[in-house]
C-alpha positions in Angstrom: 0.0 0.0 0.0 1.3 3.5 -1.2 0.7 7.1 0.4 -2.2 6.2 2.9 0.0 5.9 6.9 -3.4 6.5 8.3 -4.6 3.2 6.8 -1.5 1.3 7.5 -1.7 2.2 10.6 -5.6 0.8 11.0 -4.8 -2.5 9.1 -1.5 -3.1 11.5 -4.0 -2.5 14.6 -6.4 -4.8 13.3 -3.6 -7.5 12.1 -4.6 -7.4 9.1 -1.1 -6.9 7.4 0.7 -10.3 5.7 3.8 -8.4 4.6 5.4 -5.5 4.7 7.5 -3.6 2.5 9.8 -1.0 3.7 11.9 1.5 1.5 14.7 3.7 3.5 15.9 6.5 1.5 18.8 8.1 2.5 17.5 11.3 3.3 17.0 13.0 7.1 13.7 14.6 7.4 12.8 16.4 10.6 9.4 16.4 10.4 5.9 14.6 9.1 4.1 12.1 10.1 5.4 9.3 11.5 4.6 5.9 9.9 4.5 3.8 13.4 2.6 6.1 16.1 4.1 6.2 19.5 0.6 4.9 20.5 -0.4 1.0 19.2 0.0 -2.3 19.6 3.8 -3.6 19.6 4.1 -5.8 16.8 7.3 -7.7 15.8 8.5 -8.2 12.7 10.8 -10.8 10.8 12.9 -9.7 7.8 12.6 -12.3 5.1 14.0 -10.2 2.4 16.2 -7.0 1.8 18.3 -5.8 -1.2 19.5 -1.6 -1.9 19.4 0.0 -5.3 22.7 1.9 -6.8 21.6 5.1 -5.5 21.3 3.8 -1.9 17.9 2.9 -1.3 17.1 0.1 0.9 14.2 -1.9 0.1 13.1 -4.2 3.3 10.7 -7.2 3.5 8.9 -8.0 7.0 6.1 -10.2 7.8 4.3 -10.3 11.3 6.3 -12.3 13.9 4.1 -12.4 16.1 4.8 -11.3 20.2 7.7 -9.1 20.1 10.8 -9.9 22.3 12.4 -7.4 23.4 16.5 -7.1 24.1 19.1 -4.6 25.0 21.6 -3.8 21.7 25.5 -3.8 23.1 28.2 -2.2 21.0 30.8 -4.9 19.3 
């Protein structure tokens, strides 16, 4: 789905999502809206594809993982 958050948003509340398809752009922007609201249900995810483009892009492929687990990231 393309250019509707507040619908993603609704269908990710509702589980109603089977995959999702991420695209970073390397780009900083400081404000908008944000795709995942600070407000929801905590959903985790498993990556089950990813590739970038020459120009940088990253292009991302999660599906629902059911309960999330959380853990503390350490430096290497």
């Amino acid at each position: 789905m393309h250019g509707s958050g507040d619908l993603v948003r609704r269908l990710l509340a509702e589980r109603l999502v089977d995959e999702m398809v991420l695209l970073v752009c390397p780009v900083i922007v400081g404000e908008g809206t944000r795709l995942f609201p600070d407000t929801g249900p905590d959903i985790a995810l498993e990556l089950v594809g990813s590739r970038s483009t020459p120009n940088g892009i990253v292009i991302q492929i999660y599906r629902p993982g059911g309960r999330p687990r959380y853990v503390t990231a350490s430096p290497d």
